[in-house]
C-alpha positions in Angstrom: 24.6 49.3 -130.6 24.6 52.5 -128.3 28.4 53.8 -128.1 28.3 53.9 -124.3 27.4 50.1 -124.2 30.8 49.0 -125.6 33.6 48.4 -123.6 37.2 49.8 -125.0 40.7 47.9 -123.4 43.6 50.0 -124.3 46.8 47.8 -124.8 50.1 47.7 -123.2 53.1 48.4 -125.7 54.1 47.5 -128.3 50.5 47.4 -128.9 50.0 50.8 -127.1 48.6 52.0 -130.9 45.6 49.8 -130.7 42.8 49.4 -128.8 40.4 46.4 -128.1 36.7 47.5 -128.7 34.5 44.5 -127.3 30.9 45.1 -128.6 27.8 43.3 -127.3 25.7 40.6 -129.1 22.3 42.3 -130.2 19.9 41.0 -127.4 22.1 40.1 -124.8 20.3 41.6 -122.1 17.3 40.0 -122.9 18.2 36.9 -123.6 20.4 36.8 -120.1 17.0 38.3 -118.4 15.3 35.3 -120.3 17.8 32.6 -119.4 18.1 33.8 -115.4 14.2 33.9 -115.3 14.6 30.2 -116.6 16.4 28.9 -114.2 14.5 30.8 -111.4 11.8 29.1 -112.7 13.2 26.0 -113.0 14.8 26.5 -108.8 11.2 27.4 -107.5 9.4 24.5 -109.4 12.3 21.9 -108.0 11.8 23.2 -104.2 7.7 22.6 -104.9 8.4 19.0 -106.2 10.8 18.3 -103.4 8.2 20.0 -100.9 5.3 18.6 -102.6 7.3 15.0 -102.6 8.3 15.1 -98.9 4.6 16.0 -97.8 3.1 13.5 -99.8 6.0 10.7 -98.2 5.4 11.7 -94.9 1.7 11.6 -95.0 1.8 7.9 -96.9 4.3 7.0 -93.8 2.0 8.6 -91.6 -0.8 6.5 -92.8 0.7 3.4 -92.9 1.6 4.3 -89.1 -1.5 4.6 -88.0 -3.0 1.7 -89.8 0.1 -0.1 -88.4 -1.3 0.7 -85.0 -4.9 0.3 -85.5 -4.4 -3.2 -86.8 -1.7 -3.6 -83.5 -5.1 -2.0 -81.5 -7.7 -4.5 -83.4 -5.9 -7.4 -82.9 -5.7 -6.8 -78.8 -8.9 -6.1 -78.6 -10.1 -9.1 -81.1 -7.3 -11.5 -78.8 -9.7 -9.8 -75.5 -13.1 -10.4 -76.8 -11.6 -13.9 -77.5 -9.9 -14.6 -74.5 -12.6 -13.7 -71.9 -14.9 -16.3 -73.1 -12.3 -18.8 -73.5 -10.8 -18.0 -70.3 -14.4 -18.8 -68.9 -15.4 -21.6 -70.6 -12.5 -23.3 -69.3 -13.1 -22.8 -65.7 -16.1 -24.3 -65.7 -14.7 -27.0 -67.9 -12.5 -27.7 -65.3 -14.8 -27.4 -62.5 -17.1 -29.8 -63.7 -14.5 -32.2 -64.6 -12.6 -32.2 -61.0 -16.2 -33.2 -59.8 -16.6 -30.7 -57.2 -20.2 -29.5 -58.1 -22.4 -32.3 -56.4 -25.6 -30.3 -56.9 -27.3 -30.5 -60.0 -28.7 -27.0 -59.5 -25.5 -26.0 -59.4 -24.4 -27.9 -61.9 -27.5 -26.8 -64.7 -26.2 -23.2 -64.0 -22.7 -24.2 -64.8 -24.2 -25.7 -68.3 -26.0 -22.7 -68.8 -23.3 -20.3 -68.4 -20.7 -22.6 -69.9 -22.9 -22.5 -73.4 -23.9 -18.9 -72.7 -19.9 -18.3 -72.8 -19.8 -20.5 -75.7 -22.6 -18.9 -77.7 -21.1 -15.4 -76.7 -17.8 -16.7 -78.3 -18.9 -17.9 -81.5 -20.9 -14.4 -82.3 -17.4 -13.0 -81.9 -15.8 -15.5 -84.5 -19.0 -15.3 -86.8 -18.5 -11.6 -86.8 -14.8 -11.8 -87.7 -15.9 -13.9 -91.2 -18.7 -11.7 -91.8 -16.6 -9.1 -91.9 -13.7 -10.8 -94.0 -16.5 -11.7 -96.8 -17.8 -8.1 -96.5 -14.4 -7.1 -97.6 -13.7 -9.7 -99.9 -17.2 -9.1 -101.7 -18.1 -12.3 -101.4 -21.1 -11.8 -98.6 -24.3 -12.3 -100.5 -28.0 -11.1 -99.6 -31.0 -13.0 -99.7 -33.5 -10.1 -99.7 -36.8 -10.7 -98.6 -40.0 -8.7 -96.9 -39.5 -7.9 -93.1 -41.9 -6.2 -90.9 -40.0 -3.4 -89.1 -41.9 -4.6 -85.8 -40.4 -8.0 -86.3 -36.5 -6.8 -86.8 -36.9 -4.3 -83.6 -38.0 -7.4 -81.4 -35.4 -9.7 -82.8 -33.1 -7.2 -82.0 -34.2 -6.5 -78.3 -34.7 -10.1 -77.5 -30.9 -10.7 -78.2 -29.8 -7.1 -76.3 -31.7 -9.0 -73.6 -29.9 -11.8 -74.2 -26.5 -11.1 -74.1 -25.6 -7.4 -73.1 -26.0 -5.4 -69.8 -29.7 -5.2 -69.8 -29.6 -8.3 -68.2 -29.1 -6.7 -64.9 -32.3 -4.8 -65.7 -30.6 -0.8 -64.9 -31.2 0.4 -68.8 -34.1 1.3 -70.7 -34.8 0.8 -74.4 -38.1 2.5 -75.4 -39.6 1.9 -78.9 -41.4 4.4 -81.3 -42.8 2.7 -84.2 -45.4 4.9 -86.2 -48.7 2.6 -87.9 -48.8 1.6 -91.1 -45.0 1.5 -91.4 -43.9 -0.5 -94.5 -42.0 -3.9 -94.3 -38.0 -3.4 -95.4 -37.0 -5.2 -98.6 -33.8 -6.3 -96.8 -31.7 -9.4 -95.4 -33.0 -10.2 -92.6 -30.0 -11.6 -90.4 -28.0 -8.4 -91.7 -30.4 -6.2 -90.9 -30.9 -7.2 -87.4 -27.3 -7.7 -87.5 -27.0 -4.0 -88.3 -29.3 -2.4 -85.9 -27.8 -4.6 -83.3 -24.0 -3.1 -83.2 -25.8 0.4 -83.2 -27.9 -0.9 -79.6 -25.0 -2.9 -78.6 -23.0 0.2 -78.6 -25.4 2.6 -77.4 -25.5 0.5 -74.2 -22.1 0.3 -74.0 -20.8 3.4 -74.4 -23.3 5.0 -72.2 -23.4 5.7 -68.5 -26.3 4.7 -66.6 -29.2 5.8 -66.2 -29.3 5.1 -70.2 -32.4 5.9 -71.8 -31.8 4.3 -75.5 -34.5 5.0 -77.9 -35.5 2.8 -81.4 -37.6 4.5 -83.4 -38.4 4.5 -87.4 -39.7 6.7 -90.0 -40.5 6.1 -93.8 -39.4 8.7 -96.3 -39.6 8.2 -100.1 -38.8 4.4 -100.8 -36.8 4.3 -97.8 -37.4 3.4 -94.1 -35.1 5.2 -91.5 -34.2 2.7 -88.3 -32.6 4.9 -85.6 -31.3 4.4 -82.2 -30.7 7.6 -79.9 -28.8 8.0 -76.8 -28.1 9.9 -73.8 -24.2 9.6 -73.7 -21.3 11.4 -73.9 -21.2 12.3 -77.7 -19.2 12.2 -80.6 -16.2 14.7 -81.5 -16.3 16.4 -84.6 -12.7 15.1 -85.3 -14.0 11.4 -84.6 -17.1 11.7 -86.7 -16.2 11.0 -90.3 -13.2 8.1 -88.8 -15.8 6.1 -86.8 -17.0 4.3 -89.8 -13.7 3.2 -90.9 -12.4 -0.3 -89.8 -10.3 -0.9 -86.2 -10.7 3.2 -85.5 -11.9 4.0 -82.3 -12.3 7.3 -80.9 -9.9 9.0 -78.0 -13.0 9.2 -76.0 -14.0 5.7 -76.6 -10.8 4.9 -75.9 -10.8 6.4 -72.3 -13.5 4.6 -71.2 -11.1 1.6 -71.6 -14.2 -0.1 -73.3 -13.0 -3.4 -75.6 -14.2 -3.6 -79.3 -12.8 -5.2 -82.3 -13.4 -1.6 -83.7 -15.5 -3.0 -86.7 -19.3 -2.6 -85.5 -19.8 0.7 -87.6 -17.6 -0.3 -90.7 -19.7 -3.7 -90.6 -23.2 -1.4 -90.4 -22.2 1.2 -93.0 -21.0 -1.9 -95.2 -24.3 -3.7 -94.8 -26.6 -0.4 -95.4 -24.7 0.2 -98.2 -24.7 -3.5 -99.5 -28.8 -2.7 -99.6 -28.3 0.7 -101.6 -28.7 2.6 -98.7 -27.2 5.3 -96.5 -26.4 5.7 -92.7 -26.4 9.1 -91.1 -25.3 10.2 -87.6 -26.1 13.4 -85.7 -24.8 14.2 -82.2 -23.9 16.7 -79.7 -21.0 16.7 -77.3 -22.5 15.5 -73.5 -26.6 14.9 -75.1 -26.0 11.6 -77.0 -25.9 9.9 -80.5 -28.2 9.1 -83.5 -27.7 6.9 -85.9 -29.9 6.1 -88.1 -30.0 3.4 -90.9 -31.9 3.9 -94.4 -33.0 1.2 -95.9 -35.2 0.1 -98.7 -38.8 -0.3 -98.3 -40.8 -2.9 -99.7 
């Protein structure tokens, strides 16, 4: 120990004859430097853990937020898509029954819309349970050979059927090249499939539309793709549109009803069939999406 490291007391009489000569342990400054770098360390790994603690919290409670209101957003727009075909089908229940529609042209076209209404409202129940058993696992497919040609027309007839080309304002063109290979698929998903992507082509897009289905064959897989001319999707919508009950702000705006579930069913279904789905877009030129599935 260095002299000038000790510390000497000098004592009050009757002691004034002796001194008190305290001495350092060997080490001490070290092992203090040691022990204060300890619990530095110790202080700045507690505030990570309480930083890293709270972040993580508040980002669980954020999700569960905003699953809380996309389920709140799914379930009014599931009780609207429900409710406007009820609320029909009753009316002309009632109107036939008060007996007020003496001619039977009149009355046909009440029939006709009545089971139009009721057809429209059990594709909206039907796609509910198909997308329960997707999520349960329990939806099975029968695969079998389908003729790409076939699966576009199945799928424009019921557009045709039951959307806004009825009134005859939008176009759909086709591009199918020759000798394009049959899809190994199941058939009612797949048309089910390329249906929501038409559906919501036409109904997210501004007349004049000009929708385009088209298909390609790469590899062992064919490529079904619809194309628009609407508004686009936002880079920070792009990766959420495939999750369940998400809709876009944009989408949104347009105050345009959906259960929110067409592109979680289609991404389900593609991927049921080992496939993929891929989406490219520009802000204000449109949409593609386009579905690969296995060729037969």
């Amino acid at each position: 120990m260095q002299p000038e490291e000790r510390t000497i007391l000098p004592l009050s009489p009757p002691l004034g004859a002796w001194e008190l000569t305290l001495d350092p342990p060997q080490g001490a400054e070290e092992q203090l430097g040691r022990t204060t770098l300890f619990y530095m360390l110790g202080l700045i790994a507690l505030v990570i853990t309480v930083i890293t603690g709270t972040a993580l919290v508040l980002g669980s409670t954020m999700r569960e937020i905003r699953l809380s209101r996309l389920q709140t957003d799914f379930v009014s727009n599931v009780s609207h898509e429900l409710r406007t075909p009820l609320t029909s089908i009753r009316m002309f229940v009632e109107t036939l029954q008060s007996g007020r529609l003496r001619d039977p042209a009149k009355v046909d076209e009440a029939l006709a819309l009545l089971a139009e209404e009721t057809d429209r409202l059990s594709r909206r129940i039907e796609r509910l349970l198909d997308w329960t058993r997707m999520e349960a696992g329990r939806r099975v497919y029968e695969v079998e050979e389908v003729p790409v040609p076939e699966l576009v027309d199945e799928v424009l007839q019921a557009v045709r059927t039951h959307t806004l080309l009825r009134q005859g304002e939008e176009e759909i063109a086709v591009e199918l090249p020759p000798n394009l290979p049959s899809l190994a698929v199941d058939r009612d998903a797949a048309v089910e499939a390329l249906l929501n992507l038409v559906n919501n082509a036409v109904r997210y897009t501004d007349p004049p539309r000009h929708i385009v289905v088209s298909a390609r064959h790469r590899g062992r897989r064919v490529g079904l793709s619809v194309k628009d001319n609407g508004p686009g999707i936002a880079r920070v919508d792009q990766r959420r549109i495939w999750e369940k009950f998400y809709q876009g702000e944009a989408l949104l705006a347009r105050q345009t009803h959906g259960s929110g579930l067409g592109l979680a069913i289609v991404r389900a279904i593609v991927t049921g069939h080992g496939g993929k789905v891929e989406l490219e877009t520009e802000l204000g030129k449109g949409s593609e999406f386009t579905m690969w599935l296995p060729a037969s």
